[in-house]
TIZA-809136 format. One line per field, with one value per residue: residue number from 1; x negated, y, z negated of N, C-alpha, C, CB in turn. Coordinates in Angstrom, 3 decimals. Glycine has a CB too. Example, Ala and Ser with C-alpha at 12.3 -4.5 7.8 and 13.67 -1.06 7.14 Angstrom:
<badrens>
num [1, 2]
n_xx [-13.190, -12.850]
n_yy [-5.690, -2.250]
n_zz [-7.800, -7.080]
ca_xx [-12.300, -13.670]
ca_yy [-4.500, -1.060]
ca_zz [-7.800, -7.140]
c_xx [-13.200, -12.900]
c_yy [-3.300, 0.030]
c_zz [-7.800, -7.870]
cb_xx [-11.308, -14.084]
cb_yy [-4.473, -0.598]
cb_zz [-9.046, -5.725]
</badrens>
This chain:
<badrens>
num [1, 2, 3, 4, 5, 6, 7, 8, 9, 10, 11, 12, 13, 14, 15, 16, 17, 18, 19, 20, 21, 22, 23, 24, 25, 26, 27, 28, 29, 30, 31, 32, 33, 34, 35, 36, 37, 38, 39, 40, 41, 42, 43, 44, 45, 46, 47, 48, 49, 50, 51, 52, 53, 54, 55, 56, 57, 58, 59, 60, 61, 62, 63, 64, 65, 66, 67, 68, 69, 70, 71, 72, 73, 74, 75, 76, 77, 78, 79, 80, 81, 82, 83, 84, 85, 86, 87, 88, 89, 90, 91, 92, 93, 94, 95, 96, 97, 98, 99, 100, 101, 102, 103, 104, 105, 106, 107, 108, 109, 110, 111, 112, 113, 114, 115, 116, 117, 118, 119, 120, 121, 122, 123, 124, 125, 126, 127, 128, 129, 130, 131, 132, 133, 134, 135, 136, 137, 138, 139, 140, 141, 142, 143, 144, 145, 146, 147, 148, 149, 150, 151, 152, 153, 154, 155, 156, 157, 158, 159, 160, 161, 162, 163, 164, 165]
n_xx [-107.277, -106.335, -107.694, -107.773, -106.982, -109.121, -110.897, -110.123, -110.363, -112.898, -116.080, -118.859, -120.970, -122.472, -124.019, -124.617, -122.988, -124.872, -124.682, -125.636, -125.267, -124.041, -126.033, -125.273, -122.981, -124.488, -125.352, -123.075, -121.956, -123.697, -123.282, -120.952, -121.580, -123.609, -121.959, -121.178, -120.256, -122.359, -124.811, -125.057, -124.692, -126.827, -127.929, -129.615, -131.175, -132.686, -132.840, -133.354, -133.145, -133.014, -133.458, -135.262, -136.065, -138.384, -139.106, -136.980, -136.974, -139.510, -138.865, -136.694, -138.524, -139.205, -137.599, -135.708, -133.470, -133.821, -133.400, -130.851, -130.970, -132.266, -130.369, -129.004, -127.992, -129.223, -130.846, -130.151, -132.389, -132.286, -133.581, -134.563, -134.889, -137.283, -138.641, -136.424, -134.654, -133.251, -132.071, -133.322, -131.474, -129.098, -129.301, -130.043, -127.580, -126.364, -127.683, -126.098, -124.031, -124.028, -124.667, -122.493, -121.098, -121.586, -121.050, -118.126, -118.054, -119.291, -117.300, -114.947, -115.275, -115.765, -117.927, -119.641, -121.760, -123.964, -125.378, -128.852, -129.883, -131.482, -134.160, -135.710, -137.513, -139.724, -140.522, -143.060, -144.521, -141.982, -142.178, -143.967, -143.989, -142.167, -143.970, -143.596, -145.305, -145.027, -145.200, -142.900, -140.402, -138.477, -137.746, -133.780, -132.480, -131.410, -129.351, -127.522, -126.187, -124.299, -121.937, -119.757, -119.949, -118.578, -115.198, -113.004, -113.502, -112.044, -111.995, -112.171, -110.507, -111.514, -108.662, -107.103, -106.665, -108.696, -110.655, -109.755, -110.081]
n_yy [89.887, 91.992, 94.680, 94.683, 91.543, 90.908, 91.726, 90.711, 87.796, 87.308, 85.236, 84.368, 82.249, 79.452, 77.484, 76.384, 74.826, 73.099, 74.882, 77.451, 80.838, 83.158, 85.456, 88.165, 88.324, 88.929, 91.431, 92.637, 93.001, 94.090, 96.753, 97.149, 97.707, 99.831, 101.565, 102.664, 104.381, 107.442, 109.306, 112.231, 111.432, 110.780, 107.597, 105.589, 103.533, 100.161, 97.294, 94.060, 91.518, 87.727, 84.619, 82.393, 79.159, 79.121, 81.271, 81.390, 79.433, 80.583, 82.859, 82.179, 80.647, 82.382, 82.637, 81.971, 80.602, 79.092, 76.606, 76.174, 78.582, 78.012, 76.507, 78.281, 79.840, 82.419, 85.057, 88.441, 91.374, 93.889, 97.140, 100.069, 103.112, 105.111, 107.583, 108.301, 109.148, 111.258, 111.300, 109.316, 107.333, 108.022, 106.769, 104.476, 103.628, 103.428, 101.742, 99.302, 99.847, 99.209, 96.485, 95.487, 95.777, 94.477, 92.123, 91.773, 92.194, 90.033, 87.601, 88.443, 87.752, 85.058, 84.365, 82.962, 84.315, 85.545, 87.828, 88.161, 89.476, 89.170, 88.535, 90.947, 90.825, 89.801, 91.704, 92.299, 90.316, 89.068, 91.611, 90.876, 88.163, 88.665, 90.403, 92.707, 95.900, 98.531, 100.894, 102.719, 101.397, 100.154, 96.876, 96.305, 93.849, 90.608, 89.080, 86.012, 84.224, 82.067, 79.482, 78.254, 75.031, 74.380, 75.207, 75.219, 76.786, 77.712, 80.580, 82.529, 85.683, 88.164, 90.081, 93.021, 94.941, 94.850, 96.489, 99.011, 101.999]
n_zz [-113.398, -115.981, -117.568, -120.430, -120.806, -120.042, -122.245, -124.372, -123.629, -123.238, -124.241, -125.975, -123.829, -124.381, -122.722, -120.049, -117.024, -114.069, -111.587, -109.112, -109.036, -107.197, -105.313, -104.588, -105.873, -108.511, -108.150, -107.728, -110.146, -111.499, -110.226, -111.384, -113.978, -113.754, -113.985, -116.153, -118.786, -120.097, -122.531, -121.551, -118.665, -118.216, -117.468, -118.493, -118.286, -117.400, -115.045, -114.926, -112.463, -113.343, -111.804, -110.496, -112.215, -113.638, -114.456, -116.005, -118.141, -119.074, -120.367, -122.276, -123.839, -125.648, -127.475, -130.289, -129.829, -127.285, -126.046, -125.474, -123.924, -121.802, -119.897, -118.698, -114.932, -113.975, -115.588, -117.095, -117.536, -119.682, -120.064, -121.549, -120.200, -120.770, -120.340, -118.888, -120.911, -123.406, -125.771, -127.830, -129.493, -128.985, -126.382, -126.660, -127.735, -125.663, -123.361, -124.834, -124.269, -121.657, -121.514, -122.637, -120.272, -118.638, -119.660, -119.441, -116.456, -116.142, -116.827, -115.641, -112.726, -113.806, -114.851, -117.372, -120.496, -122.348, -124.462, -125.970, -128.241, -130.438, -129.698, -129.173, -130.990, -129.531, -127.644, -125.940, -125.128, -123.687, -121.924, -120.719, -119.583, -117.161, -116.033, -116.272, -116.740, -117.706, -119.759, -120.382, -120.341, -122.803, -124.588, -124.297, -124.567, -123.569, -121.126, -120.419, -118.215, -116.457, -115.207, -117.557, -119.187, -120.681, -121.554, -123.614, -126.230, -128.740, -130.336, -133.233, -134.612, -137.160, -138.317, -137.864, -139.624, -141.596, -140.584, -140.958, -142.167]
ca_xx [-107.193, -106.621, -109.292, -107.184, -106.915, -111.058, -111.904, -109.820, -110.579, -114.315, -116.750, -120.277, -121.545, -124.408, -123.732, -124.023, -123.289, -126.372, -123.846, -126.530, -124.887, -124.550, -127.388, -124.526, -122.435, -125.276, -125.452, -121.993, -121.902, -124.522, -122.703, -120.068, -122.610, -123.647, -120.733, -121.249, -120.831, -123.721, -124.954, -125.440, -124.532, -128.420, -127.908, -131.055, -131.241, -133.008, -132.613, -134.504, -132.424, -133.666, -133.119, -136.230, -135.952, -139.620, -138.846, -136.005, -137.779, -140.843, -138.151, -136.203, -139.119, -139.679, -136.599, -135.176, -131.899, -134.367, -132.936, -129.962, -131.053, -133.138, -129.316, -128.690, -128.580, -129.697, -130.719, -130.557, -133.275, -131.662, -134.243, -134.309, -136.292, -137.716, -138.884, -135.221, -134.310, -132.829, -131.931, -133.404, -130.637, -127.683, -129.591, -129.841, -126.366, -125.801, -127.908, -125.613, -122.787, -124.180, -124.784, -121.072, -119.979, -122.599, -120.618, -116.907, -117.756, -119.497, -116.348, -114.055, -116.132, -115.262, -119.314, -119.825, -122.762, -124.449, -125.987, -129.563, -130.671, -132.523, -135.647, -136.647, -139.095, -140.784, -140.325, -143.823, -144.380, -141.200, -142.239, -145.636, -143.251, -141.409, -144.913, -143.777, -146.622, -144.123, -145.049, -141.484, -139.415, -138.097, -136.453, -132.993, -132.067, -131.698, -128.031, -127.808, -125.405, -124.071, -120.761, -119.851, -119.796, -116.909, -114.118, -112.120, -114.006, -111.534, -112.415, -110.841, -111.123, -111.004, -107.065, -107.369, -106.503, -110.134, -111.417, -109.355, -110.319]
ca_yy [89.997, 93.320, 95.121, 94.687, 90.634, 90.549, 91.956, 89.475, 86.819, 86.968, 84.978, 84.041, 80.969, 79.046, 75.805, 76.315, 73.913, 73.426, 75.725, 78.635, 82.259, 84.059, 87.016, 88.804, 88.423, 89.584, 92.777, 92.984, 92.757, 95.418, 97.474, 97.515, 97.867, 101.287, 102.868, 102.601, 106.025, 107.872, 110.087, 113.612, 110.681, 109.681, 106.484, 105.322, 101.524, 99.600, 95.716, 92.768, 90.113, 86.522, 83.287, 81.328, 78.619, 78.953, 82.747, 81.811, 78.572, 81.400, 83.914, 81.194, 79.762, 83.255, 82.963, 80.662, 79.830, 79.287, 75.417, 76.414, 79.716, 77.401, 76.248, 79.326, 79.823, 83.771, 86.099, 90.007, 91.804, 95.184, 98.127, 101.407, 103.876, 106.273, 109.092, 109.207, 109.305, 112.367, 111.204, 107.892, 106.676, 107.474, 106.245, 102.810, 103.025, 103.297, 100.352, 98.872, 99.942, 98.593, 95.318, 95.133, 95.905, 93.375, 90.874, 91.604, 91.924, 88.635, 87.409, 89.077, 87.058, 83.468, 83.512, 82.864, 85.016, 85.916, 88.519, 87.742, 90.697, 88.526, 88.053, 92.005, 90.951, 89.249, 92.237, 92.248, 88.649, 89.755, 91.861, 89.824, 86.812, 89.122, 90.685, 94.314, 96.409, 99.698, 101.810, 103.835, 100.569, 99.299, 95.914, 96.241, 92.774, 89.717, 88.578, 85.478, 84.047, 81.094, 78.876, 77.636, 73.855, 74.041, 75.718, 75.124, 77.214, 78.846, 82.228, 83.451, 87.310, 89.125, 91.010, 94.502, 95.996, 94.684, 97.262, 100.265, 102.440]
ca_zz [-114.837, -116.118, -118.670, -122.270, -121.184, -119.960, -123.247, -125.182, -123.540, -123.243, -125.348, -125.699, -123.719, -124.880, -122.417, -118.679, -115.622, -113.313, -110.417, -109.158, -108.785, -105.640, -106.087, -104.254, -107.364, -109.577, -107.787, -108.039, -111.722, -112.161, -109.820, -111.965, -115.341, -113.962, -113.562, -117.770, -119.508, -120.938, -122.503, -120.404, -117.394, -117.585, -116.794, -118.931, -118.411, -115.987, -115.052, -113.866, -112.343, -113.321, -111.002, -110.857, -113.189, -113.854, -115.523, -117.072, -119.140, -119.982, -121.658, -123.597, -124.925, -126.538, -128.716, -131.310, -128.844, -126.051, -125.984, -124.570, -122.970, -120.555, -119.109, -118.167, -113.907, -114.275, -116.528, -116.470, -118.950, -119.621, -120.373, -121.569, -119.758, -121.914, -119.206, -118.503, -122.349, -123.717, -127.139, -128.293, -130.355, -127.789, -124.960, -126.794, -127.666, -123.935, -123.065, -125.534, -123.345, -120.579, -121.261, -122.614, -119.189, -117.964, -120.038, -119.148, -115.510, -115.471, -117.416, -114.684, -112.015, -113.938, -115.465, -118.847, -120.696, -123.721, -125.173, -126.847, -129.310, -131.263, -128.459, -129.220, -131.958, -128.372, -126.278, -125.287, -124.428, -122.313, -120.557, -119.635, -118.774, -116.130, -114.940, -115.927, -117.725, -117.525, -121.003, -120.258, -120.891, -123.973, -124.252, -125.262, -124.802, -122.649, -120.730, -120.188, -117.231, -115.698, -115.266, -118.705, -119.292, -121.898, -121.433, -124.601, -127.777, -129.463, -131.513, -134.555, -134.698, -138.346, -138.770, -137.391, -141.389, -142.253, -140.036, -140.620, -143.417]
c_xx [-107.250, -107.853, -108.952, -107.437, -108.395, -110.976, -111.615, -109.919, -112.363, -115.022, -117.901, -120.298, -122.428, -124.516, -123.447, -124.018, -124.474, -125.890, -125.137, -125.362, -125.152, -125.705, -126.235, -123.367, -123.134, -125.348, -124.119, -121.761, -122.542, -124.487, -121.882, -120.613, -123.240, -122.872, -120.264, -121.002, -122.074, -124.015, -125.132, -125.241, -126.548, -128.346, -129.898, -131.502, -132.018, -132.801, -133.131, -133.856, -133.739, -133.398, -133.997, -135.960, -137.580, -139.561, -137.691, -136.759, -138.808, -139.911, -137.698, -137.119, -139.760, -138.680, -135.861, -133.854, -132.857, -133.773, -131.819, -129.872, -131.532, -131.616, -128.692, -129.260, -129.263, -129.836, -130.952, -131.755, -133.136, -133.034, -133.551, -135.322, -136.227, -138.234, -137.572, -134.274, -134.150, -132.722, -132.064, -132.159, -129.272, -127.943, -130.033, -128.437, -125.490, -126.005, -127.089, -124.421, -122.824, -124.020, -123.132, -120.413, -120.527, -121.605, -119.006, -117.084, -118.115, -118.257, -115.438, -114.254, -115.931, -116.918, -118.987, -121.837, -122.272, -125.355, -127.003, -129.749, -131.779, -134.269, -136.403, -137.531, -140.061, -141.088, -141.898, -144.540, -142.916, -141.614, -143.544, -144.876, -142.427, -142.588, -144.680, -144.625, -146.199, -143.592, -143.333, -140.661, -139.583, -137.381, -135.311, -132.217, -131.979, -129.601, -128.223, -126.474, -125.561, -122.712, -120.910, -119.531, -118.819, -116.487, -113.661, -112.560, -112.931, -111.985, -111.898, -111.615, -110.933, -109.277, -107.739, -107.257, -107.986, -111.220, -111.016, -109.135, -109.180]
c_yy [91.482, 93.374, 94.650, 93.235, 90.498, 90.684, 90.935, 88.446, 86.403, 86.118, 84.684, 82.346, 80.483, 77.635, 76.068, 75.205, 74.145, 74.422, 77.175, 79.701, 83.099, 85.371, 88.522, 89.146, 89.317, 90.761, 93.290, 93.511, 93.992, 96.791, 98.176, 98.276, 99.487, 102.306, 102.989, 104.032, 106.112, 108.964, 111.114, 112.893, 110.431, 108.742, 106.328, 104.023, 101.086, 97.596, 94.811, 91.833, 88.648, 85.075, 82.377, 80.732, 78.804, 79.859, 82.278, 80.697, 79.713, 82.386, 83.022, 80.709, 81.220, 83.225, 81.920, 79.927, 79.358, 77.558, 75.592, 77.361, 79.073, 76.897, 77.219, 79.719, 81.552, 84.691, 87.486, 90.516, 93.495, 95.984, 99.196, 102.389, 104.974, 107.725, 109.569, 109.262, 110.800, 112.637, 109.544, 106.994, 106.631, 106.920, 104.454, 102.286, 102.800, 102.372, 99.325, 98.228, 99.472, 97.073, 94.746, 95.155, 95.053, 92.049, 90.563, 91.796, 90.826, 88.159, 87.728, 87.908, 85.381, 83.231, 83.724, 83.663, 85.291, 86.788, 87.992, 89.269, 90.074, 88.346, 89.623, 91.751, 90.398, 90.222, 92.364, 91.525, 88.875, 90.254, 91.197, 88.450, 87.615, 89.902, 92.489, 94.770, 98.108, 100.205, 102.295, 102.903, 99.955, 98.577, 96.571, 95.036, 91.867, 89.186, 87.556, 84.824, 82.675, 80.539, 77.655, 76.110, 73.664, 75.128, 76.213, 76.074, 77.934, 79.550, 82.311, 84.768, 87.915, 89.725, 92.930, 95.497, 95.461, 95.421, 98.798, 100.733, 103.334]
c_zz [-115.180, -117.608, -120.076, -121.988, -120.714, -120.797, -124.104, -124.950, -123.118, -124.107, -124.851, -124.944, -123.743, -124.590, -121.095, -117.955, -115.230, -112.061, -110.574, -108.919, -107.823, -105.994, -105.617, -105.337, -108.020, -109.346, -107.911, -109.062, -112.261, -111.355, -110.385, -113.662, -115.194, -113.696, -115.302, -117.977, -120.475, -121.222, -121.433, -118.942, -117.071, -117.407, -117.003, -119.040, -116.640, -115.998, -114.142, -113.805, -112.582, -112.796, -110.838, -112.049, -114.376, -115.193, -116.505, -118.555, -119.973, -120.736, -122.588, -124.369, -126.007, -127.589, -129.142, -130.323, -127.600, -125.762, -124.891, -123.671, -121.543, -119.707, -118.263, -116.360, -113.655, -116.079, -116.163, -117.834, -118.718, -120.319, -120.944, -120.873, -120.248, -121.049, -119.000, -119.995, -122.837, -125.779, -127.585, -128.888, -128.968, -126.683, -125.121, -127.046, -126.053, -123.126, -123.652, -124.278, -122.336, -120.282, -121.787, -121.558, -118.099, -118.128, -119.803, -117.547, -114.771, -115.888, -116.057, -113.342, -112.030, -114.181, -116.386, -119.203, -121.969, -123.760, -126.154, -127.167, -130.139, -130.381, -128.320, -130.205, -130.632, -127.548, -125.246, -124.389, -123.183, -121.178, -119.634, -118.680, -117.373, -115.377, -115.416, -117.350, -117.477, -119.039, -120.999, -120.225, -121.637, -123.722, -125.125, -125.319, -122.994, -122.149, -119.839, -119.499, -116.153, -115.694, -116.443, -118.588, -119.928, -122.090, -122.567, -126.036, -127.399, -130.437, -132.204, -134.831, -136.364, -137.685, -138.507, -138.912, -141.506, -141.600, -140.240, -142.094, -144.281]
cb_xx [-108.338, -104.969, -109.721, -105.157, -105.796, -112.371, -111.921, -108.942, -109.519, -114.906, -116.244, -121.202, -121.444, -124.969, -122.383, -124.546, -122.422, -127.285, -121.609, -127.862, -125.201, -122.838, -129.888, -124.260, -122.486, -126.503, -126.025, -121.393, -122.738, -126.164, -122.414, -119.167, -124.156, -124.436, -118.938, -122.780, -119.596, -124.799, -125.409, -127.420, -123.395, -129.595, -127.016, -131.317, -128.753, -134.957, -131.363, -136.038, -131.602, -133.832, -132.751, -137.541, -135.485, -140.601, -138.186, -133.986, -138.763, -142.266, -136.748, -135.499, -140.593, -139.939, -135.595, -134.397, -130.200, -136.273, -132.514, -129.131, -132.142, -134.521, -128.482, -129.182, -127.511, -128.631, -131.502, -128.710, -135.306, -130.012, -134.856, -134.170, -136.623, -139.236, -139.598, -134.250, -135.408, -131.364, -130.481, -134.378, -130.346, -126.770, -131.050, -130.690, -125.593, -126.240, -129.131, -125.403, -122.369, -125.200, -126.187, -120.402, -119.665, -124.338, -121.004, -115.929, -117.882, -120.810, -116.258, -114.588, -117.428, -114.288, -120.813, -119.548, -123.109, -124.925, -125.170, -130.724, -129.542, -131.752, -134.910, -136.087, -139.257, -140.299, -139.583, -144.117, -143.790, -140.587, -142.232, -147.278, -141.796, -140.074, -144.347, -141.996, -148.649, -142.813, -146.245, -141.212, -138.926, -137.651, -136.695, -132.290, -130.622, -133.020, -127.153, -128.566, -125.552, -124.920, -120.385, -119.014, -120.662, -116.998, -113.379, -112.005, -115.616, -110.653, -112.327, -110.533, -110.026, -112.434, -106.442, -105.993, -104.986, -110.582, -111.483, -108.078, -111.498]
cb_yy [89.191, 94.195, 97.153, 95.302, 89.885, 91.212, 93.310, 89.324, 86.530, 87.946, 84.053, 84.152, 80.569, 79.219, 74.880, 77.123, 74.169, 71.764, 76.222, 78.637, 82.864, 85.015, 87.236, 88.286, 87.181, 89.168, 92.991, 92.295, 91.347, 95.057, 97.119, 96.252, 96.492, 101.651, 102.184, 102.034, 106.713, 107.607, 109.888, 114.326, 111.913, 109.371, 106.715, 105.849, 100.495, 100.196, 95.428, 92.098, 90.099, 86.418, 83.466, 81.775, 77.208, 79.340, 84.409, 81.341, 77.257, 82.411, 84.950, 79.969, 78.441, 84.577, 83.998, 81.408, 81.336, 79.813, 74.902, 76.456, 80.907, 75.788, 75.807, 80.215, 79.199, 84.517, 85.841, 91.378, 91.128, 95.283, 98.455, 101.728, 104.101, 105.585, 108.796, 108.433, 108.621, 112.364, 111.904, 107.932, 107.689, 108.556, 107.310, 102.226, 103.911, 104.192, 100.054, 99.818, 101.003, 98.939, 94.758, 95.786, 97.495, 93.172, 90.748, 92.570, 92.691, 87.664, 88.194, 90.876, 87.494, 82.494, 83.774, 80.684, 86.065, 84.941, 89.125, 86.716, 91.418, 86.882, 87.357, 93.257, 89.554, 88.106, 93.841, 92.484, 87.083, 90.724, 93.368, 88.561, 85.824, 90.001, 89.982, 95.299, 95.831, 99.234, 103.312, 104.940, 99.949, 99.746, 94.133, 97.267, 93.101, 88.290, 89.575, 85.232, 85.269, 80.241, 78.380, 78.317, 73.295, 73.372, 74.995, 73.562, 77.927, 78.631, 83.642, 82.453, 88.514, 90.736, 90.567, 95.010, 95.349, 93.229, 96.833, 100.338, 103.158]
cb_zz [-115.545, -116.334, -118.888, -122.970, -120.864, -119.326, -123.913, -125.516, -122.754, -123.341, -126.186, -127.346, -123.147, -126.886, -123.281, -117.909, -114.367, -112.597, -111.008, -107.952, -109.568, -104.780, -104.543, -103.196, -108.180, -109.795, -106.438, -107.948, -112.274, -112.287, -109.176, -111.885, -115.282, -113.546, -112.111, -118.526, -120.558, -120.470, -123.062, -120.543, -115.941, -118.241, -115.005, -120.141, -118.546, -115.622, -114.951, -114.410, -110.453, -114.332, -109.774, -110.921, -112.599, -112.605, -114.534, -116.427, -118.205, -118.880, -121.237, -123.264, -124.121, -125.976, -128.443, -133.205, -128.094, -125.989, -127.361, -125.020, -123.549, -121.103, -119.808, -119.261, -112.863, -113.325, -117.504, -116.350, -118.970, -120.536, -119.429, -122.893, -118.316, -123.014, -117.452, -117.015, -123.187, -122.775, -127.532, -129.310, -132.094, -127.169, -124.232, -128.036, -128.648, -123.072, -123.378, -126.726, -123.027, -120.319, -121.996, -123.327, -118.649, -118.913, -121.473, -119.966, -115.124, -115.931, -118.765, -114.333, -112.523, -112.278, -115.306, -119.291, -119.762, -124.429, -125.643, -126.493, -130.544, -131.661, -126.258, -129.398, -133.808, -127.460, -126.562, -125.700, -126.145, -122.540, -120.494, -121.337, -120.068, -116.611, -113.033, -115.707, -116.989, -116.510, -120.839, -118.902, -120.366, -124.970, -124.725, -125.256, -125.749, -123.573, -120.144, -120.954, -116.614, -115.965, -113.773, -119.620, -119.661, -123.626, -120.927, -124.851, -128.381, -129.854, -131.290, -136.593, -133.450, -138.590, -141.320, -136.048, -143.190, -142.256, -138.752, -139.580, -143.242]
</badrens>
């Protein structure tokens, strides 16, 4: 698949099969996730793969989707690390960037994934559910990954004039 039809054909999935994920994949994926641009090339993100079902039930139940987050066969929990932070703001827009390249190279791969943002009002309960007690990371969100159960959602995108000033 080249990059213009990944991006257009990506979407959120919030409905996985029970199919587990090679861990060899997952490293794949976030192989490809730091080769992200960044500011000054800090490369200010860190990530906690999630495969126990055990962990993934204790994050979902921190956030309103956690129903369907619990279907999910991995999750990644993207950081920011603040020791290697230069400029707060671009180094979250970089985690940003990251987890977008989290989500088109699971996409690339044939997983389906979602992006939670909504689960930073928990981030602390986070990080207790993953065990890390590491002041110098901020959550910047949760990616959530598995082989989608349904295929078929179609998207409708806004008209490219409703963006261009």
């Amino acid at each position: 698949m080249n990059t213009i039809e990944c991006i257009k054909t990506r979407k959120s999935v919030r409905k996985y099969n029970t199919s587990s994920i090679e861990y060899d994949v997952l490293i794949d994926i976030l192989k490809a996730a730091v080769c992200t641009p960044s500011g000054k090339n800090g490369q200010p993100w860190k990530f906690k793969i999630i495969t126990e079902k055990a962990a993934i039930f204790n994050i979902s139940d921190l956030s309103i989707y956690g129903s369907w987050m619990k279907t999910a066969a991995a999750m990644i929990v993207v950081f920011l690390d603040k020791s290697r932070s230069y400029n707060h703001l671009k180094d979250v827009q970089s985690c940003g960037a990251v987890m977008q390249t989290i989500l088109l190279a699971a996409h690339e791969f044939g997983i389906g994934s979602c992006w939670i943002g909504e689960i930073l009002s928990a981030s602390e309960q986070v990080k207790k559910a993953i065990q890390c007690n590491d002041n110098s990371l901020e959550l910047m969100g949760v990616v959530t990954l598995g082989y989608a159960e349904e295929q078929d959602v179609k998207l409708t995108k806004k008209s490219l004039d409703d963006f261009i000033l």
